[in-house]
N, C-alpha and C positions, 0 to 999 in steps of 0.2 A: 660513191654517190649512187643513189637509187634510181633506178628507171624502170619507169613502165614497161610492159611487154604485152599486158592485152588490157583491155576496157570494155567491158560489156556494159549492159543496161544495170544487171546487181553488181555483180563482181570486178575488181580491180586487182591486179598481179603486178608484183614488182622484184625486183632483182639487184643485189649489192653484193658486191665481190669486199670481205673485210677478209684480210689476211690470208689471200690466198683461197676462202670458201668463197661457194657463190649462195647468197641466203634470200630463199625468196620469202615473202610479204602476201598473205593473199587480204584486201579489205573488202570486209563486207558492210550492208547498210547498217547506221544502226535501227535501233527496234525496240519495239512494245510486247510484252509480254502479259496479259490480265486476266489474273483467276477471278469471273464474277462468281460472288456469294449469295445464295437466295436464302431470306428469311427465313427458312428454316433449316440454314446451313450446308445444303448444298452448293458442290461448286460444278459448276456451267463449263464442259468444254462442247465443241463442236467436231461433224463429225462431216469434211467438206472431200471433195473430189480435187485432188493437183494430178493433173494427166501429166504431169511432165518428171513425175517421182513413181518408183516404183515400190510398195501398190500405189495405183493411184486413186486409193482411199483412203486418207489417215483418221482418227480423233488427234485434238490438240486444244491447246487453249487458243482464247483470242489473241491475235497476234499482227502486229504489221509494221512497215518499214517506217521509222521515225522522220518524217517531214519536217526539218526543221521549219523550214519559211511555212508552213501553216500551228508554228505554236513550239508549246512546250511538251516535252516529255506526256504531261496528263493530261493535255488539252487532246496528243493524238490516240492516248489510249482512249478516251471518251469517245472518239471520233469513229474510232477500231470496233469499240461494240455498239455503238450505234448503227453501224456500217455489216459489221458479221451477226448480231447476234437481238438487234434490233432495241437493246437497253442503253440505258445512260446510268450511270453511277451517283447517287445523292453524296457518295463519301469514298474517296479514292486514294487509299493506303500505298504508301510505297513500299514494297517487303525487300526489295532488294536489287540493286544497280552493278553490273558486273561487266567492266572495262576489257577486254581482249589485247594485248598487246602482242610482240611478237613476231610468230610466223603468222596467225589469226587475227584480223583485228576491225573490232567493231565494240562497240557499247548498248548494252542492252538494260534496258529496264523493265521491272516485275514490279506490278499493280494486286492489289488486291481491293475488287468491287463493291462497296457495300452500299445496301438500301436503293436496290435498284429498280428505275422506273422507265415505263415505257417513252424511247424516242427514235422512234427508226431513219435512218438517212438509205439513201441508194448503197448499194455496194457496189464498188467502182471494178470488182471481179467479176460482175455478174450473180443475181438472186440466184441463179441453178447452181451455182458452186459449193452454198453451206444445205448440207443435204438436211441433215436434222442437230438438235440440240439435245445434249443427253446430261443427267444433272446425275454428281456423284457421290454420295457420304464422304468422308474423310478416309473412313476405313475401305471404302470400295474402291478410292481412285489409289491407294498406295496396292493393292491387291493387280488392280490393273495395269499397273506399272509393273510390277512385279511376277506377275503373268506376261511380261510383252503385248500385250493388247491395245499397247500407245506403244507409237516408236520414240527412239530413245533420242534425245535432241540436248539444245540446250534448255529447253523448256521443261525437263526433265529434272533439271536442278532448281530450277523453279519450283517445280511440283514438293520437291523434298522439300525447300525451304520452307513452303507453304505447308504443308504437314505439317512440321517441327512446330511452325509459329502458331498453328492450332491446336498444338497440343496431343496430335493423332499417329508422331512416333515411336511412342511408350516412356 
């Protein structure tokens, strides 16, 4: 039988002895992942301050913890760049929904923004958090990954699937 062992604010641990192993569980939230697109096909990551990660200045895409009780999957990614990056999406593609099970477990969803127009809400991190907005060709942001100039995440896989599906892997 499963039991908790710790409960934080994000993270939950758990612990089951099957056959003699003891197999822990860690769950995480799930989450929104959104590469916006600007019309002329760059995509939109941010380049925000997390004191609490070392460095504690990353780029990344938009990104936030999936609220169920305020909507759906696309209703919080809308919410996430209105909130980090100050846009709304006229047209909001799903590229790809990836389940964690296991020792890891959360579910994550990847958005991709199109036709995007101005709607800003508060960001509930605080405005001084998202430092600047920096917009990527296709060929610059796989360059930047591949450089290490983004840390590697699972947003990472996001990034490649988003290449692929534009056409910018070769």
């Amino acid at each position: 039988m499963e039991k908790e062992v710790y409960k934080g604010q994000i993270v939950r641990v758990t612990e089951e002895k099957i056959d003699n192993v003891n197999w822990e569980r860690v769950y995480l939230p799930d989450g929104v992942i959104v590469f916006p697109i600007t019309s002329d096909g760059k995509i939109i990551l941010i380049k925000e301050k997390r004191p609490h990660e070392n460095p504690q200045i990353r780029i990344k895409a938009v990104t936030g913890i999936l609220e169920h009780d305020k909507g759906t999957p696309e209703e919080n990614a809308q919410r996430e760049m209105q909130e980090e990056i100050g846009l709304r999406a006229s047209r909001l593609e799903l590229l790809w929904s990836q389940k964690g099970s296991g020792t890891v477990n959360s579910h994550q969803y990847f958005f991709i923004a199109h036709d995007l127009v101005p709607d800003k809400l508060p960001n509930p991190d605080g405005e001084e958090m998202i430092m600047e907005l920096i917009e990527y060709s296709p060929q610059e942001l796989l360059e930047a990954v591949l450089k290490h100039e983004l840390k590697w995440s699972l947003s990472t896989l996001g990034i490649f699937r988003l290449l692929q599906h534009l056409g910018a892997m070769g």
